[in-house]
C-alpha positions in Angstrom: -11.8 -18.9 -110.2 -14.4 -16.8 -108.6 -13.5 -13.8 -110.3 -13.4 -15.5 -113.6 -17.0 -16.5 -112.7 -17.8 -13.3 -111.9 -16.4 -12.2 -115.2 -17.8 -14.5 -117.4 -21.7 -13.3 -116.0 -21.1 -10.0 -116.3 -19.8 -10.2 -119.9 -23.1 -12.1 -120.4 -24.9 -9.6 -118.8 -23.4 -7.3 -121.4 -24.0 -9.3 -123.8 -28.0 -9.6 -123.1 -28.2 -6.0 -122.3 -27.0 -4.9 -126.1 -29.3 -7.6 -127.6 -31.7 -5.8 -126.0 -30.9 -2.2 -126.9 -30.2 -3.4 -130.7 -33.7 -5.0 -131.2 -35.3 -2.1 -129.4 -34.0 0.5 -131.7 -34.8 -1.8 -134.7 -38.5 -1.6 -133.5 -38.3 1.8 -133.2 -37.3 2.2 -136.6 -39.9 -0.3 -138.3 -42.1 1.4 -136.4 -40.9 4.9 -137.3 -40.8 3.8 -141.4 -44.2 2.4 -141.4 -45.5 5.7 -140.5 -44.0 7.6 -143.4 -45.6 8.4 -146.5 -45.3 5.8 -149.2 -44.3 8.3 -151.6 -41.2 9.1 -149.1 -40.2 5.4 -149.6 -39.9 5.3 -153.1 -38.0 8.3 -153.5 -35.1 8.0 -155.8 -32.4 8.4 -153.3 -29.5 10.2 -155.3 -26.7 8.1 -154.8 -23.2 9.7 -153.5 -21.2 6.6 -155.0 -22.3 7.0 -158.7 -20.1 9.6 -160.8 -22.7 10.5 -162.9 -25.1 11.4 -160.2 -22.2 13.4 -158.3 -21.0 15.8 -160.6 -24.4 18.5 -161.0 -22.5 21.8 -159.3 -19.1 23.5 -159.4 -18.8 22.7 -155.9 -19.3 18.8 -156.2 -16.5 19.1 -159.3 -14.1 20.7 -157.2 -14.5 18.3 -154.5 -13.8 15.4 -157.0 -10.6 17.3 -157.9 -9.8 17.9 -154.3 -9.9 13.7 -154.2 -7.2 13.4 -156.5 -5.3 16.0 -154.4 -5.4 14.2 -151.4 -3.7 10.6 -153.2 -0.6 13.0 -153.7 -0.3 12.8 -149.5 -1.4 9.5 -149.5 1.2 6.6 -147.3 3.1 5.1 -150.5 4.0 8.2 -152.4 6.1 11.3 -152.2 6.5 11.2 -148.3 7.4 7.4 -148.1 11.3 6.1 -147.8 10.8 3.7 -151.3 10.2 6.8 -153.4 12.8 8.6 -151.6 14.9 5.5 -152.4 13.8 5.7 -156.4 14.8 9.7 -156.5 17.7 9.6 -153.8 19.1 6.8 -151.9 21.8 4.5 -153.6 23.8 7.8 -155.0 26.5 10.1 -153.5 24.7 12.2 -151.7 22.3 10.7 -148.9 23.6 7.6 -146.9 22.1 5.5 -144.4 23.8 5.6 -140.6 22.5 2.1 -139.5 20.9 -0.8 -141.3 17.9 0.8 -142.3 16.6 0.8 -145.9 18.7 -1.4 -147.5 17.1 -2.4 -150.8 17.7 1.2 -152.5 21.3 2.0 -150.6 22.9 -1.6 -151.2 21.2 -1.8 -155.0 19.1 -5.2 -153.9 16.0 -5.0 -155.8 14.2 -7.8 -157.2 10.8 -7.7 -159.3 9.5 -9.5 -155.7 10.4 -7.2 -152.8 8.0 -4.9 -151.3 10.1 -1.5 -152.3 7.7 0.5 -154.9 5.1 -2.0 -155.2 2.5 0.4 -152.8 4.0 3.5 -154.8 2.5 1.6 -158.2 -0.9 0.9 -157.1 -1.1 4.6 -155.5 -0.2 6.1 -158.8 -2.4 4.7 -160.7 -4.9 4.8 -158.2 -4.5 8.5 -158.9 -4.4 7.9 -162.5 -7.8 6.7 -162.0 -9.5 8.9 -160.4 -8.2 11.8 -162.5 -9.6 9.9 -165.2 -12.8 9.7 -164.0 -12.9 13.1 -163.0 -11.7 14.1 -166.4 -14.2 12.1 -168.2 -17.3 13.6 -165.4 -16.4 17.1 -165.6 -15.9 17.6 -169.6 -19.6 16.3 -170.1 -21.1 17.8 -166.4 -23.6 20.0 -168.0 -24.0 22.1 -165.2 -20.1 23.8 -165.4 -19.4 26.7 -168.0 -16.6 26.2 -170.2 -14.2 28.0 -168.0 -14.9 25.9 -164.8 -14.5 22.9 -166.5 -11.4 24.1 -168.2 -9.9 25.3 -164.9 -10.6 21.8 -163.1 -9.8 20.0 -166.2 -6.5 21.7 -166.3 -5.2 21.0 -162.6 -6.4 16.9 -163.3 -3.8 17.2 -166.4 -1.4 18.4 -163.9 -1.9 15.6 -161.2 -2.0 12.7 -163.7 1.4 14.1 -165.9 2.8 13.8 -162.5 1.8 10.1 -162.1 2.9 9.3 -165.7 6.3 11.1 -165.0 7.5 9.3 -162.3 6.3 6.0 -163.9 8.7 6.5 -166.7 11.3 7.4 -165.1 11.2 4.5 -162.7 10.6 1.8 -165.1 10.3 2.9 -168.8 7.3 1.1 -170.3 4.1 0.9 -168.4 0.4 0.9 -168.9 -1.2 3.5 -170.5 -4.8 4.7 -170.4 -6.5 8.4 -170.1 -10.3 6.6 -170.3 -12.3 5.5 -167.5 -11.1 0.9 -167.5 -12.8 -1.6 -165.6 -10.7 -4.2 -163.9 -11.1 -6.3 -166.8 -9.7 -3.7 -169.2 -7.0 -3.0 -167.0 -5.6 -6.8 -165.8 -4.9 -7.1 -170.3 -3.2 -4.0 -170.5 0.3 -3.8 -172.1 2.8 -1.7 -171.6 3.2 1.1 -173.9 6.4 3.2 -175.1 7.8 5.9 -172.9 8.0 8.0 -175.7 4.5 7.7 -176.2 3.5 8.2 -172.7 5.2 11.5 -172.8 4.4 13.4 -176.2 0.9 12.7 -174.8 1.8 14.2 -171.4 3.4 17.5 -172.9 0.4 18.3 -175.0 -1.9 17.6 -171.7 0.7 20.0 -169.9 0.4 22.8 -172.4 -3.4 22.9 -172.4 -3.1 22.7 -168.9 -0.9 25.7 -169.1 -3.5 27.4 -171.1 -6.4 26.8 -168.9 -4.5 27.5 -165.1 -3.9 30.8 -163.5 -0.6 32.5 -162.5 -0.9 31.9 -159.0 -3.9 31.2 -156.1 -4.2 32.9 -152.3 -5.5 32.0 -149.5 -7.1 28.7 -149.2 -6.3 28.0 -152.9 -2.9 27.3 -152.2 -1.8 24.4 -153.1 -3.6 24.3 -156.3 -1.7 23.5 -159.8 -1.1 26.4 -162.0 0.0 27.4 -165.0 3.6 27.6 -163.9 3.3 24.5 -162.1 2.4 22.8 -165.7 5.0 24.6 -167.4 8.1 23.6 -164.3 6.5 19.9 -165.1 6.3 20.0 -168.9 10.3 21.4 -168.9 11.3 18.3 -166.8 9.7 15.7 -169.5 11.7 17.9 -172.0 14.9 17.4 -169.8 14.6 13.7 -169.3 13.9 13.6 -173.2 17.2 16.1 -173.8 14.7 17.8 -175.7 16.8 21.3 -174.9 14.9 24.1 -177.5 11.6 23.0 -175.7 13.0 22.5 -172.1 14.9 26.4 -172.1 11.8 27.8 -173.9 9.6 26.3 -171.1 12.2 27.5 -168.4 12.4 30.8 -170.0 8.8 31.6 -170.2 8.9 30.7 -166.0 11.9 33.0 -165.4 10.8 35.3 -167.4 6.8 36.0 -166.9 6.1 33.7 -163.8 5.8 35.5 -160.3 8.4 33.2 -158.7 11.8 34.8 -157.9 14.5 33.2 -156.0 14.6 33.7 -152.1 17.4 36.5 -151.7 18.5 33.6 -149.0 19.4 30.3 -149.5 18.6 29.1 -146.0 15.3 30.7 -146.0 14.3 28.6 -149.0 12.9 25.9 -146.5 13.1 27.3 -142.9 10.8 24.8 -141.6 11.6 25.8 -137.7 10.9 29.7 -139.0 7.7 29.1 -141.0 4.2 28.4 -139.9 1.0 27.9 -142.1 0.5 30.8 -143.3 4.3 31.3 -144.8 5.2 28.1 -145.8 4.9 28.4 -149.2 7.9 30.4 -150.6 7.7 32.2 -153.9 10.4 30.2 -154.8 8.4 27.1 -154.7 6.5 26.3 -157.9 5.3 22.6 -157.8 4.8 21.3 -154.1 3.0 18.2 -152.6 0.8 20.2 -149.7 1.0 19.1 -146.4 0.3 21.9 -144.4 -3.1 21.8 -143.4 -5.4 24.4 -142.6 -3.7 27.4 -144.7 -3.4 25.1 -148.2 -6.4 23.9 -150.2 -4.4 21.5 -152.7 -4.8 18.4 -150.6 -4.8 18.3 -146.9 -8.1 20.0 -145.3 -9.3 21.7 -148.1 -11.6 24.4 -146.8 -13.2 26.2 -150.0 -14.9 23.1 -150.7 -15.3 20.5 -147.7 -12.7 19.0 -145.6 -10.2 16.3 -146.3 -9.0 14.9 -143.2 -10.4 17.7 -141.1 -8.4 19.0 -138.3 -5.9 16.3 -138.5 -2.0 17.4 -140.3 -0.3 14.2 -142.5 2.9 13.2 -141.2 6.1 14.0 -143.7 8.1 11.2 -143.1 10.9 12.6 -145.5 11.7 15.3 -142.8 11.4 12.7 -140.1 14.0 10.7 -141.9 16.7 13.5 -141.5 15.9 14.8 -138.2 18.1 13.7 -135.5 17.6 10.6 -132.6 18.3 11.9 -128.9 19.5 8.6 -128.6 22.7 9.0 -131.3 23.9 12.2 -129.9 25.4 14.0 -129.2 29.4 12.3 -130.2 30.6 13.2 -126.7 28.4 11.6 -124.4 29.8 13.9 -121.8 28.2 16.8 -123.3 24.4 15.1 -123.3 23.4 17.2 -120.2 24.6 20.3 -122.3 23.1 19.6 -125.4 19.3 18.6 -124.2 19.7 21.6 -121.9 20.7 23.7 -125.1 17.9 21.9 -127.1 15.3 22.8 -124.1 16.4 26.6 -123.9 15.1 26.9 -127.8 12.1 25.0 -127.5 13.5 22.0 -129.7 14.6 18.0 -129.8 15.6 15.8 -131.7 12.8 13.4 -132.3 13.2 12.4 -135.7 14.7 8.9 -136.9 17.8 10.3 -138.0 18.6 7.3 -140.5 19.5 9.7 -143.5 22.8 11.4 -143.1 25.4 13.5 -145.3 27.8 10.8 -147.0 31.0 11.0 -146.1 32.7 13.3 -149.1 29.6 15.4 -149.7 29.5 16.4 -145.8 32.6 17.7 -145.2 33.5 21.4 -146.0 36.7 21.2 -147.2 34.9 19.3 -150.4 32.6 22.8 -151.2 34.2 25.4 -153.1 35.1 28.3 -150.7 33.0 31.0 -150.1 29.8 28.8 -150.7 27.3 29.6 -148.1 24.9 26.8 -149.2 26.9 24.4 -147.3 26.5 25.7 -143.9 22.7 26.0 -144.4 22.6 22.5 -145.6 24.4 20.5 -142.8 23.9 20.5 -139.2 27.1 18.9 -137.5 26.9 21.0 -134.8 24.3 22.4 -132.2 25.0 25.1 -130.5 28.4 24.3 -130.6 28.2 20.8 -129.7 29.6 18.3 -131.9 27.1 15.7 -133.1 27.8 12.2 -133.7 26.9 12.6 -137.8 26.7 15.6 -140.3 23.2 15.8 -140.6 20.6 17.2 -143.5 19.9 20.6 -141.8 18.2 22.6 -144.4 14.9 20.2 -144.3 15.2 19.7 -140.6 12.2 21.7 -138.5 13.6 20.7 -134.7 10.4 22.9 -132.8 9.1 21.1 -129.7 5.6 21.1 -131.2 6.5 18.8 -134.1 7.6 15.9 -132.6 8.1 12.5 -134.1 5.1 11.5 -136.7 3.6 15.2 -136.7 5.2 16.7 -139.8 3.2 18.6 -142.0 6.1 20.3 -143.5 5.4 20.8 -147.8 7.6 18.2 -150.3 8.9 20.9 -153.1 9.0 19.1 -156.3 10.3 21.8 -158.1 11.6 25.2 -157.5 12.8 28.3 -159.5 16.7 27.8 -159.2 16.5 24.1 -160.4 14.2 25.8 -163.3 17.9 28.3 -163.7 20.3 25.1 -163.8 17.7 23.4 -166.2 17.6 26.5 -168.9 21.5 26.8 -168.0 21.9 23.2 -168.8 20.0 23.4 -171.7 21.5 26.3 -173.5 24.8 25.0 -172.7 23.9 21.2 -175.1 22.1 23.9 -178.0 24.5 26.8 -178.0 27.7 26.2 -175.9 28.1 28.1 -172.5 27.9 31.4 -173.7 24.4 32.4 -173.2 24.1 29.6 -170.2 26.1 31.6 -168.0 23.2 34.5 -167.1 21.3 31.3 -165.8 24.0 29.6 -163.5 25.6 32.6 -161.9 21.6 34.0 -160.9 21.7 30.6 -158.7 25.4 31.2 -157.4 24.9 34.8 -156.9 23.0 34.0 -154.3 24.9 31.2 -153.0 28.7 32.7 -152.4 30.0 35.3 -150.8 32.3 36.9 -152.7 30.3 36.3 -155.7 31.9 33.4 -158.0 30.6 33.4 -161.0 31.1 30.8 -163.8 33.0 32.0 -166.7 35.6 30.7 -169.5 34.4 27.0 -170.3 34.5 24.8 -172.6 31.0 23.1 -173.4 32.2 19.9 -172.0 33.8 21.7 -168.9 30.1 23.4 -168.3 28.5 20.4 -168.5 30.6 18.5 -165.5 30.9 21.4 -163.4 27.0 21.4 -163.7 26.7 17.7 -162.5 28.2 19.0 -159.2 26.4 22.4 -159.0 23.2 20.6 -159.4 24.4 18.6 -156.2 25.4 21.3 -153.6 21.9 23.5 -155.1 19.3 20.8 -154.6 20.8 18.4 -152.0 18.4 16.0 -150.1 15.8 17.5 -152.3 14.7 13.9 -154.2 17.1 15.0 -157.6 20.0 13.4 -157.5 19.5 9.7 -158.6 17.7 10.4 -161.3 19.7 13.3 -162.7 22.5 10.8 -162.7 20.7 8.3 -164.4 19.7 10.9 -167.1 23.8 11.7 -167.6 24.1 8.4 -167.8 26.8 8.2 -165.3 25.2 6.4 -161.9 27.0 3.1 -162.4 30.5 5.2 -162.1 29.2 7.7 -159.7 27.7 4.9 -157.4 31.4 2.5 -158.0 33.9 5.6 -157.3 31.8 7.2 -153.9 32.7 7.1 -150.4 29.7 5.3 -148.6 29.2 5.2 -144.9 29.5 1.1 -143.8 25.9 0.6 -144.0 25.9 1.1 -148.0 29.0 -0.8 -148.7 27.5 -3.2 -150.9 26.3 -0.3 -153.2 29.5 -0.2 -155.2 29.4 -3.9 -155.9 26.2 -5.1 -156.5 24.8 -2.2 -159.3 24.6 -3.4 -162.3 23.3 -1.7 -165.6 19.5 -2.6 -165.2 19.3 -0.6 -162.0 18.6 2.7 -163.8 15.2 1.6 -163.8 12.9 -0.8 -161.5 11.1 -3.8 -162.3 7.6 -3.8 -162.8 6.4 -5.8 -159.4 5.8 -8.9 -159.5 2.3 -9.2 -158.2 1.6 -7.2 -161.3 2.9 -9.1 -163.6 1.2 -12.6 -162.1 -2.2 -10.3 -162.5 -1.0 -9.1 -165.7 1.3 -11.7 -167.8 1.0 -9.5 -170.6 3.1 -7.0 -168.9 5.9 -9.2 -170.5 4.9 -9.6 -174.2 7.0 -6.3 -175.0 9.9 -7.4 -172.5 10.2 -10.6 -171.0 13.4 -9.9 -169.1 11.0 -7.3 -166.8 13.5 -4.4 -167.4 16.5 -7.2 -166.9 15.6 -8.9 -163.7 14.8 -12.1 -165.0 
């Protein structure tokens, strides 16, 4: 009781003490402002929260731009296990190894769980603020043509990238490039994919006019022209527009300053690469994590800092590293294998929920000679077995990225899916004749001897390139949605060996699950959502 006493006086004490110091310092300043000139008081203040007072320099332009960067790294988005489970999960490539994530593996959505719903509000968040910017910049009478073009040009970018994963993940949504107030926006309707897109490809080919080749330094990071190009061929894709999807992918191969990594394993490295060689001339479209050495969204050091000093976790990587606690399969060999781990200045800190599915993992599956297999998987370390065959190509195992300090790069898009695109496409125009220069670059690199594709039929190219597309860009947020595009996830998902945690999978898809419904909260804000479909993309 005493000490409670005691307690309770001092917190009093306290209490009094900053009552005190707070209407001191208020004198201080009455006394301070009644001293100052009266003109000083009635200054006009410019105010850093009104657009049109913000944008009078190339400098405040680019740090508007830089804002839209930083949604890109933003909780909800690219780094977060719902879009991985909207790209990946629920497929036959990635499978869960306990009861985690269940909603995308196990096919359980409904317009009212929590799965996408943040991703929604964070992509149009972005959509936005690229459409103020947009709107700021093209009447800021303080840019030349070619700044405003430039900035213009990487917000076209930013916001096709928005729009592209919105259609893919539910079709129809809202539209809108203007500036909308919240009273605009809570009567919007959905408009028609088709739409959405035409007007997407003509931003992305303006934006391919207006964007460089490629930045250095602390421009990296930034969207260029080969960036909109790799974007623009992917709406053609999804369209099976193939004369403007291999003309895109041409153009890349042919005049970009990508090239493909001579190889495979080095495509990623994470445990080899540090900030200043992270970015890999293979990689053309990237959500930027890296920090310091990348001014797309991060800390962006040309033009003021974004989260200065401080790297944004990738929980994709974390998802596939290893847990000490699961390994290794022999627990016999767990003095061997942290011992091992110590002697290379690694662990396994990661959550480890994301592992190879069963059919996909094992070698014996691969074709032979295939090196990409050994620099995807990790089923061993340093000889020891480990309980499961784990995602080792986006794996970075170095003692100084623990757990929740991954600043590894997302690739969107890279050169050798840009191959298998203008392979895939000149095989539907033309047959596999010309389509062969296209695949065999990508498995040039990948086998040793050389194995080259030759002798199909157009049919037979086109199924050997559902698989090829699978060992290339494993893990690497393609799959599902390449499979929805063929039009054969329902049979894929049915007919694929699952670990136990995914069992449901094969049961419980149904046809609506090649897209989402839009969620829920949305549509009690915005009942006109439903006027163009009331069943909410089949879940009512």
């Amino acid at each position: 009781i005493k000490n409670i006493i005691m307690k309770n006086r001092k917190n009093k004490a306290m209490k009094n003490y900053k009552t005190y110091t707070i209407n001191w310092m208020v004198l201080v300043l009455l006394i301070f402002l009644s001293s100052c000139e009266k003109d000083f008081l009635e200054e006009d203040l410019r105010s850093g929260l009104s657009p049109t007072g913000f944008y009078n320099n190339l400098n405040e332009a680019q740090m508007a731009v830089n804002g839209v960067y930083a949604t890109l790294n933003n909780q909800n988005l690219y780094r977060h296990r719902n879009y991985r489970g909207a790209v990946q999960y629920g497929s036959d490539e990635v499978c869960p190894q306990r009861k985690v994530i269940q909603t995308p593996y196990n096919y359980l959505y409904t317009e009212g769980n929590g799965d996408l719903h943040a991703a929604w509000k964070e992509f149009y968040l972005l959509i936005r603020n690229a459409n103020s910017a947009i709107a700021n910049i093209s009447t800021a009478e303080a840019l030349t043509v070619e700044e405003k073009n430039q900035l213009i040009g990487e917000l076209y970018v930013l916001r096709a990238m928005a729009y592209y994963d919105l259609t893919r993940f539910y079709g129809d949504v809202p539209f809108f490039t203007d500036e909308l107030g919240t009273d605009e926006l809570s009567v919007l309707p959905r408009t028609p994919m088709s739409e959405i897109r035409t007007r997407m490809k003509e931003d992305l080919s303006l934006a391919k006019s207006y964007l460089p080749d490629a930045y250095s330094g602390g421009d990296l990071g930034r969207m260029t022209k080969w960036a909109a190009a790799a974007l623009k061929a992917k709406f053609h894709l999804f369209d099976k527009e193939w004369s403007s999807c291999l003309a895109e992918c041409v153009d890349i191969i042919n005049n970009s300053p990508h090239t493909l990594m001579d190889d495979f394993a080095d495509v990623y490295a994470y445990d080899k690469t540090t900030l200043d060689n992270e970015v890999k001339n293979e990689h053309i479209l990237w959500v930027d994590f890296a920090g310091d050495a990348a001014l797309g969204t991060n800390h962006l050091n040309t033009t003021g800092a974004i989260n200065s000093g401080n790297l944004q976790t990738n929980l994709w990587i974390e998802e596939y590293n290893p847990r000490a606690k699961d390994n290794p399969k022999n627990k016999g060999d767990k003095n061997a294998l942290n011992a091992a781990l110590a002697a290379n200045n690694q662990s396994f800190t990661g959550f480890g929920a994301g592992i190879a599915c069963p059919d996909i993992g094992k070698r014996s599956n691969w074709e032979a000679g295939d090196l990409r297999y050994d620099a995807t998987f990790m089923e061993y370390y340093e000889g020891i077995q480990l309980k499961f065959v784990y995602i080792g190509k986006l794996m970075n195992l170095n003692i100084d990225k623990p757990r929740n300090a991954k600043s590894e790069n997302i690739v969107l898009i890279r050169l050798a899916d840009i191959y298998l695109m203008a392979a895939e496409s000149e095989n539907e125009l033309n047959g596999p004749d010309n389509a062969y220069q296209y695949v065999n670059k990508v498995r040039e690199r990948a086998f040793e001897p050389d194995s080259p594709w030759s002798g199909l039929s157009q049919a037979e190219f086109r199924v050997k390139m559902y698989d090829e597309r699978k060992y290339e860009l494993f893990a690497e947020g393609h799959r599902k949605q390449d499979l929805i595009r063929w039009g054969i996830l329902l049979e894929t998902v049915r007919n694929t060996k699952v670990t136990k945690h995914a069992e449901g999978a094969a049961t419980n898809i149904q046809p609506k699950h090649v897209k989402y419904p839009i969620p829920l909260n949305e549509v009690l804000t915005n009942p006109v959502l439903l006027d163009s479909d009331p069943t909410n993309n089949g879940y009512r």
